[in-house]
C-alpha positions as CSV (number, residue, x, y, z in Angstrom):
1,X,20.6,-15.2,-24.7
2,X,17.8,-13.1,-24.5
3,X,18.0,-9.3,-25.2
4,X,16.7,-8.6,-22.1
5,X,18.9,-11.0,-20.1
6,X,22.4,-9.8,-22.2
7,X,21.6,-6.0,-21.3
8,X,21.4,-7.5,-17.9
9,X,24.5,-8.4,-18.1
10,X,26.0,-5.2,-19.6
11,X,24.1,-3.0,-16.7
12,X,25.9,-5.8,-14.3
13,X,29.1,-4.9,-15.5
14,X,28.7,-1.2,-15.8
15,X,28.0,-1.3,-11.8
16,X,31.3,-3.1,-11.7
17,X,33.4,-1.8,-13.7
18,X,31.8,2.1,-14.3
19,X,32.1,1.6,-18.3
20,X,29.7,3.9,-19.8
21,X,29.4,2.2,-23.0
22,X,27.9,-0.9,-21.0
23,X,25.5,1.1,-20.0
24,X,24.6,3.0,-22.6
25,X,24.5,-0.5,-24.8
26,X,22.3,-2.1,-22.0
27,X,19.6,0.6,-22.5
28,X,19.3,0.2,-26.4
29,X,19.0,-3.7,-25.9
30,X,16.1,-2.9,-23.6
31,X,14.5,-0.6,-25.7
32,X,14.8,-2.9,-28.6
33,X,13.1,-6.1,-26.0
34,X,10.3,-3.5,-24.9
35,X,9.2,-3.1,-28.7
36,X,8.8,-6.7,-28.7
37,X,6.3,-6.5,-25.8
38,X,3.5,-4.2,-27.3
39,X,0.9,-3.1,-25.1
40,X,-0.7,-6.1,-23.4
41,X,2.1,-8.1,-23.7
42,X,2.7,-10.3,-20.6
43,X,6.0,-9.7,-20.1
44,X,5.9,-5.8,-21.2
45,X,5.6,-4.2,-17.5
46,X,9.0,-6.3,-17.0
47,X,10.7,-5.0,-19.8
48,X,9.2,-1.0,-19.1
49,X,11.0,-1.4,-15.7
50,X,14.2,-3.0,-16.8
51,X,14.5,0.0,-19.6
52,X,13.4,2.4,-16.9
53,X,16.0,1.2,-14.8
54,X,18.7,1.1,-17.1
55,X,18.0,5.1,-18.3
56,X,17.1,6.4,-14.2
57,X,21.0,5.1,-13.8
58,X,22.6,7.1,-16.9
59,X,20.5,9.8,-15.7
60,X,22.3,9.7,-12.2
61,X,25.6,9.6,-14.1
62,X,25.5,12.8,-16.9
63,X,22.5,14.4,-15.3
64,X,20.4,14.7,-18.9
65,X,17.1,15.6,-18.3
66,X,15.6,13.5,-20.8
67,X,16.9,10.0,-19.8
68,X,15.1,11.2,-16.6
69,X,11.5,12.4,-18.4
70,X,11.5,8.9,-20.2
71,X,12.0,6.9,-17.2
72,X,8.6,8.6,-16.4
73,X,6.8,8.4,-19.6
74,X,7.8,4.8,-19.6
75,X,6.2,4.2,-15.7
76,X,2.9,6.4,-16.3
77,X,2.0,3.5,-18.9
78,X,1.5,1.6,-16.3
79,X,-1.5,3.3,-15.0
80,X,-3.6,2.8,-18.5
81,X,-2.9,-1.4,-18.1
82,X,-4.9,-3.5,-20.2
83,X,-5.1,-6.0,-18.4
84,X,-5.6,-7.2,-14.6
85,X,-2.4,-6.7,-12.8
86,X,0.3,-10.1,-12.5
87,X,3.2,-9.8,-9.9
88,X,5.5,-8.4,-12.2
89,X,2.7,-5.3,-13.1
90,X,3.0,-4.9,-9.0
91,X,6.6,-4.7,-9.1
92,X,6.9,-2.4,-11.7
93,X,4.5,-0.2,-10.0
94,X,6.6,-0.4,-6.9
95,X,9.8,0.6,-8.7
96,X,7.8,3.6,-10.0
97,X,6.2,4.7,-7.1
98,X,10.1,4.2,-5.1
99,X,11.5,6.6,-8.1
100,X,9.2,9.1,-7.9
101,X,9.1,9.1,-4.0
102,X,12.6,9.3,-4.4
103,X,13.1,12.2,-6.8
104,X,9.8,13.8,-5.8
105,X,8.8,13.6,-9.4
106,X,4.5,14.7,-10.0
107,X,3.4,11.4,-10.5
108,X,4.2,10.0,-7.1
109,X,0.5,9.9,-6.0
110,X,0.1,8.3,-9.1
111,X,2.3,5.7,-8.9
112,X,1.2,4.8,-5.3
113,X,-2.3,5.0,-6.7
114,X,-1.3,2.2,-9.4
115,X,0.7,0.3,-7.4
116,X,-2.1,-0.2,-4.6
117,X,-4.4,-1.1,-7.3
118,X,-2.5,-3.7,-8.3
119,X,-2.1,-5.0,-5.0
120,X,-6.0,-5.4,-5.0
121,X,-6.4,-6.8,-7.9
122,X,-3.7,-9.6,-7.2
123,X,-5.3,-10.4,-4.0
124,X,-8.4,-11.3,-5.7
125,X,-6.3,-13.3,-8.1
126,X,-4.6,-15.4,-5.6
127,X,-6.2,-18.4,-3.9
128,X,-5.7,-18.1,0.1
129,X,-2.6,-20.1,0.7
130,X,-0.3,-19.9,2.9
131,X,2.7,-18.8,0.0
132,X,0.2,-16.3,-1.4
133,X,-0.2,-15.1,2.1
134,X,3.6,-14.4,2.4
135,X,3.1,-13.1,-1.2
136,X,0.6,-10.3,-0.1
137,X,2.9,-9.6,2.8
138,X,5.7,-9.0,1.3
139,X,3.9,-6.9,-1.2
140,X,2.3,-4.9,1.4
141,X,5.0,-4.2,3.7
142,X,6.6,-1.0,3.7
143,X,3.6,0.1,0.6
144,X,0.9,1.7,2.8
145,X,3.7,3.7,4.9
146,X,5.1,5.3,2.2
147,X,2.4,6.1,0.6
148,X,0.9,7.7,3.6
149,X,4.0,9.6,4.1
150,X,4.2,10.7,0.3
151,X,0.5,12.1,0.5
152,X,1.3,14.3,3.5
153,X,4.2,15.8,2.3
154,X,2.0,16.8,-0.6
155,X,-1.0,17.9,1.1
156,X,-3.4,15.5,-0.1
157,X,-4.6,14.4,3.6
158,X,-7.2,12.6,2.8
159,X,-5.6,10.6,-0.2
160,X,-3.0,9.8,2.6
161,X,-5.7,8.1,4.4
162,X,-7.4,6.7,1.4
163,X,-4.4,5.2,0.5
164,X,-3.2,3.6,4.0
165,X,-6.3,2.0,4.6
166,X,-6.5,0.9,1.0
167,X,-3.0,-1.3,1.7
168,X,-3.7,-2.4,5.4
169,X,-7.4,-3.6,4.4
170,X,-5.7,-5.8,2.4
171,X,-3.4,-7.5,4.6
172,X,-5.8,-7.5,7.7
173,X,-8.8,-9.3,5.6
174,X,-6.5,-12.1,5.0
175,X,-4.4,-12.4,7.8
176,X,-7.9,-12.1,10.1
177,X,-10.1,-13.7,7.5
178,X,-12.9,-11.7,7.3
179,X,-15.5,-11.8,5.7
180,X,-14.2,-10.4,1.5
181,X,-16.4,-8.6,-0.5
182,X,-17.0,-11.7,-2.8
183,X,-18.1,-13.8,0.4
184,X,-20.9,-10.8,0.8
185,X,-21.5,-11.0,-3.1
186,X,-21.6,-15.0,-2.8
187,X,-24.3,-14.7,-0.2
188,X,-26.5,-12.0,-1.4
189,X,-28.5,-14.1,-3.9
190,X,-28.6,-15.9,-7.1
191,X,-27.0,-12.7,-9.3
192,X,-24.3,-12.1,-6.8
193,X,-23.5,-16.4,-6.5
194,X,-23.6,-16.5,-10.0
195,X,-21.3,-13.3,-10.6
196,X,-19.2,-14.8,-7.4
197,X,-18.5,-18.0,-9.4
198,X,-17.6,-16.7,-12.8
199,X,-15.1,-14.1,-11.1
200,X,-13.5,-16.9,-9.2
201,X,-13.5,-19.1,-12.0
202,X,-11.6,-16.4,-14.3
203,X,-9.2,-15.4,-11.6
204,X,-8.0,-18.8,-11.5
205,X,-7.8,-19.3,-15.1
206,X,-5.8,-15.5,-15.0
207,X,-3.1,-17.1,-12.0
208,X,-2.7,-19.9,-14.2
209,X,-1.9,-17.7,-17.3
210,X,0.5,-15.6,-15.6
211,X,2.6,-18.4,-13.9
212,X,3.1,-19.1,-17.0
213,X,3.7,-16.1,-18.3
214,X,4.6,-17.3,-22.2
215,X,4.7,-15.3,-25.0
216,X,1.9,-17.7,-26.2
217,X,-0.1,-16.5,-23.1
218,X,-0.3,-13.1,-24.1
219,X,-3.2,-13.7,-26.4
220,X,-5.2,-15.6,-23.7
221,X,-4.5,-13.4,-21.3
222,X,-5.8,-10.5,-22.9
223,X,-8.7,-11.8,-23.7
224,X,-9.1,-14.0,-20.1
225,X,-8.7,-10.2,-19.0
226,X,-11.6,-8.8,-21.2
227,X,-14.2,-11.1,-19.9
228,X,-12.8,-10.4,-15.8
229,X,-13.3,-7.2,-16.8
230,X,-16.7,-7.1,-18.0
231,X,-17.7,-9.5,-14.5
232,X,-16.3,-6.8,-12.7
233,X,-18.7,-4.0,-13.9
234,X,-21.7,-6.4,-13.6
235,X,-21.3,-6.8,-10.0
236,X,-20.4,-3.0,-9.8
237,X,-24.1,-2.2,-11.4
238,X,-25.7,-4.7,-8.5
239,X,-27.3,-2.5,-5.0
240,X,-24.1,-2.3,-2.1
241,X,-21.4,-3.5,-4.6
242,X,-20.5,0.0,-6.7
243,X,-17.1,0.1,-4.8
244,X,-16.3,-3.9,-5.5
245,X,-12.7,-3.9,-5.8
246,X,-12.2,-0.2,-5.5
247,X,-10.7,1.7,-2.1
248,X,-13.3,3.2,0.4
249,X,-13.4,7.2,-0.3
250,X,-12.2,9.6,2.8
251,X,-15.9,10.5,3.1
252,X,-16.7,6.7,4.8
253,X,-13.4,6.3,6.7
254,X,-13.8,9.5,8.4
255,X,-17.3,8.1,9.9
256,X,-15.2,5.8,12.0
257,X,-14.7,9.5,13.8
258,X,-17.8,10.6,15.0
259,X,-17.5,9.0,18.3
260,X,-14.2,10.8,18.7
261,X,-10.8,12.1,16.8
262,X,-9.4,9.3,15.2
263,X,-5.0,9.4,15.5
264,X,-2.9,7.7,12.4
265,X,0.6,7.2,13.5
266,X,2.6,6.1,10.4
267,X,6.3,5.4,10.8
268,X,8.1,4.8,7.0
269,X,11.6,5.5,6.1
270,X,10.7,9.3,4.6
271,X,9.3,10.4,8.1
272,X,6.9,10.1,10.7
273,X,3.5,11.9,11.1
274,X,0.5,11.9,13.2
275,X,-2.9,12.9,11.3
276,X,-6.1,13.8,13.0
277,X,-9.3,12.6,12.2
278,X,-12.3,14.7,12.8
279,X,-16.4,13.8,12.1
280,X,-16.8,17.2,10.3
281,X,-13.3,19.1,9.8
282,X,-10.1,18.1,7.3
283,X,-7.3,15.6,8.4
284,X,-4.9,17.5,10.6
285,X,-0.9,16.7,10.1
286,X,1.0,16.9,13.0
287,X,5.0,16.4,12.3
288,X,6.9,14.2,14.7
289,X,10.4,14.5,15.5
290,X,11.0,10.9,14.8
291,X,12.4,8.2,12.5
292,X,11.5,4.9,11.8
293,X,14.2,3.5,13.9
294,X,13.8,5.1,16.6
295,X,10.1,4.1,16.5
296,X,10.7,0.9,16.0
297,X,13.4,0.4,18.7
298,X,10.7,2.2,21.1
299,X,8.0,-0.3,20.2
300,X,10.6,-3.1,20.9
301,X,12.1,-2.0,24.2
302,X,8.5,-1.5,25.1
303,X,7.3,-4.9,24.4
304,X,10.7,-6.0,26.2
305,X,10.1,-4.3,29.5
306,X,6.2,-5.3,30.1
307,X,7.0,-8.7,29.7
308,X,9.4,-8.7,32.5
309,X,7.8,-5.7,34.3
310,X,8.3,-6.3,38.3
311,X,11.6,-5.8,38.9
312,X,12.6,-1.7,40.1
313,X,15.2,-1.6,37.6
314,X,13.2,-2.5,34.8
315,X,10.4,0.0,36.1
316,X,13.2,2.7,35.5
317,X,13.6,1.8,32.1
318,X,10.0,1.4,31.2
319,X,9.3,4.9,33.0
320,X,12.4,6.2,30.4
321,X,10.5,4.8,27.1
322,X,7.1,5.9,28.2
323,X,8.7,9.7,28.8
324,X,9.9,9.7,25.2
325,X,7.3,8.0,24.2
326,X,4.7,11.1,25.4
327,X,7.5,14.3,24.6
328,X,7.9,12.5,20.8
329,X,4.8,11.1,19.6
330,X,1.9,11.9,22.3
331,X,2.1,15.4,23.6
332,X,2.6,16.8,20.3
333,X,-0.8,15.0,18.9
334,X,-2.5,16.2,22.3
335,X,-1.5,20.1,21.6
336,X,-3.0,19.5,18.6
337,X,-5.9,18.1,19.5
338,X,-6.1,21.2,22.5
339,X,-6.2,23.4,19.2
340,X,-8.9,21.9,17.3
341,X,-12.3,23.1,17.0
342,X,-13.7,19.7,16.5
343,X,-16.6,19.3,18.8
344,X,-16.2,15.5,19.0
345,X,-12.8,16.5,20.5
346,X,-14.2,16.8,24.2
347,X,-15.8,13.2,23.5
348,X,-14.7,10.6,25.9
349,X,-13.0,8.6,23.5
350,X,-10.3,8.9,21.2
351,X,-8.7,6.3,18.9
352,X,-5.3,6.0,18.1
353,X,-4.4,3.7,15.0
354,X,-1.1,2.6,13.6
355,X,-0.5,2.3,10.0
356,X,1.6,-1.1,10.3
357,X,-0.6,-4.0,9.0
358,X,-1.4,-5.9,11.8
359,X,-3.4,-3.2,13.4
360,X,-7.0,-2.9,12.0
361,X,-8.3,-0.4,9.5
362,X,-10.5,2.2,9.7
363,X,-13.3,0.1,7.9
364,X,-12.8,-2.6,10.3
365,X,-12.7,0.1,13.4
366,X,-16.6,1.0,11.7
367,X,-17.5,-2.5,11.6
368,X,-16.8,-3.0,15.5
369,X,-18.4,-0.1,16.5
370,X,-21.6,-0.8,14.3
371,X,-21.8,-4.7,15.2
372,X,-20.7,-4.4,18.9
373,X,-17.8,-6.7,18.6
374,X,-15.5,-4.7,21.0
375,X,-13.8,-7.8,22.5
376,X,-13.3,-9.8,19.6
377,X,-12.4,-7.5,17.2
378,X,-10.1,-4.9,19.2
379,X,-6.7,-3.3,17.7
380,X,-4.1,-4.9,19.3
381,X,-0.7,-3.4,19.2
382,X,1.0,-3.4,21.9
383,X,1.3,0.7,22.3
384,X,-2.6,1.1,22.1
385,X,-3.4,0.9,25.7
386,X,-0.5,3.4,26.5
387,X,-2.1,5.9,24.2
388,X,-5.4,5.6,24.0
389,X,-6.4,8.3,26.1
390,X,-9.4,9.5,28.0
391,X,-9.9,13.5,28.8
């Protein structure tokens, strides 16, 4: 039996059965497995999180302060990876992020940070199938939320928005299939085909390594991840491609406002916000007095009633959820917008987003509005035409 498997075990038990010494046991037989995984180790991001792990539950049990500033130090390794990220480096990066969150510990933007990262970086790994679909799903789901949420109870606005439309470009480029960024390098010319077809061809070779995922890969994967590198920062150096596999900065997203404020309505399990959008001012936070759940069940009773709207009873109840809809989430957004000094306020137009991933980015909100594709390309959820709002 493996270390890592028999302290495992022990930790198993200890949940069980409450016996310290299990626990304190499991955590030296992690230890001992992550020394056997130095730095560019395949499996070392799994045996960091196991160890991690293991020390953020003694913590929670005798309260020492170190066991909890080593659960850190071990995470924040994370974000100097050597190598391009495998599933496991995404998991890690979850767990981290989820602790930090959690315990409101500094490196939560951090973590978040990494862990989207990661996400990008295995997207471009992964061929488009239908199990690496469900694989980027899954990976995405509750991600971008919490992220979001994490920023604005920190302050960093625009990070918040960074970061949200960092994990719903994601999922919304492959559930939609638009057109990637290495379909644009591909087509624009020999460097860029030629740069296309090396990446692709070392991604694959990369997947293959980490299925595999052998001590024996380590070696190849390191140096598999050397040469991805390197293809990277050539297409990075060719004219349009400087942000190849790197998030949008605030100061492009916030162009999608400058036909109007632009509303992001994120609903995660730490809280629900509105943020405002402006061409020329900073992101506005408006607090709603919300939770996920109820949000949730609004969104479903909603989509409930239209579908049999007709009958006068159900017109009662859909008159109910639109009244709690506007005195929850609208009105407060509208007083805020009445407070601005945003001149693109009085604009005809404003556009409310969600954060879940089916509804469109902000990049893909710029792309309609500078290629005309209204009809084709419009957010659909289901609560936009309540909201979207004309003054």
């Amino acid at each position: 039996m493996s270390l890592n498997n028999l302290a495992a075990s022990l930790r198993a038990r200890f949940l069980q059965q409450g016996i310290m010494s299990d626990l304190d046991e499991a955590t030296e037989l992690h230890r001992a497995a992550l020394l056997l995984c130095p730095p560019g180790h395949s499996d070392r991001s799994s045996s960091l999180d196991n160890l991690a792990a293991t020390l953020h539950d003694r913590f929670k049990q005798r309260g020492i302060q170190a066991d909890l500033g080593e659960v850190f130090s071990l995470y924040l390794q994370l974000s100097h990876l050597s190598h391009a990220a495998s599933r496991t480096d995404l998991s890690a990066a979850k767990s981290w992020a989820a602790s930090a969150h959690i315990l409101n510990h500094d490196s939560a933007l951090l973590a978040y940070k990494t862990a989207l990262k990661f996400l990008d970086q295995q997207v471009a790994l992964l061929s488009s199938s239908s199990h690496h679909f469900d694989v980027i799903r899954e990976a995405v789901s509750s991600l971008a939320t919490d992220a979001f949420s994490c920023s604005v109870r920190r302050g960093a606005l625009t990070t918040a928005v960074e970061l949200v439309e960092q994990g719903r470009a994601v999922f919304w480029t492959q559930l939609a299939r638009f057109s990637t960024p290495l379909d644009e390098l591909s087509a624009s010319g020999d460097t860029g085909a030629a740069l296309a077809k090396e990446f692709k061809r070392l991604s694959f070779r990369l997947r293959n390594a980490f299925d595999q995922s052998t001590e024996d890969q380590s070696s190849q994967i390191r140096q598999l991840t050397v040469q991805w590198d390197d293809v990277v920062s050539r297409i990075r150096m060719l004219h349009s491609f400087s942000r190849f596999l790197l998030p949008l900065p605030f100061s492009d997203l916030q162009k999608a406002a400058e036909d109007g404020p632009v509303i992001i309505l994120n609903a995660s399990r730490y809280g629900c916000d509105a943020l405002i959008i402006h061409s020329t001012e900073d992101p506005v936070r408006v607090p709603l007095d919300a939770t996920q759940a109820e949000v949730s069940e609004l969104s479903s009773d909603f989509q409930s009633l239209a579908e049999q709207f007709g009958s006068s009873d159900h017109q009662l109840k859909l008159v109910g959820v639109l009244r709690k809809l506007w005195n929850d989430i609208v009105d407060p957004v509208v007083q805020a917008l009445r407070e601005s000094n945003d001149p693109t306020r009085r604009k005809k137009t404003i556009c409310l987003t969600f954060t879940s991933p089916l509804t469109p980015p902000l990049w893909q909100l710029l792309f309609v509005r500078n290629n005309m594709f209204v009809e084709e390309m419009r957010p659909r959820n289901i609560l936009l035409p309540l909201v979207k709002a004309t003054q």
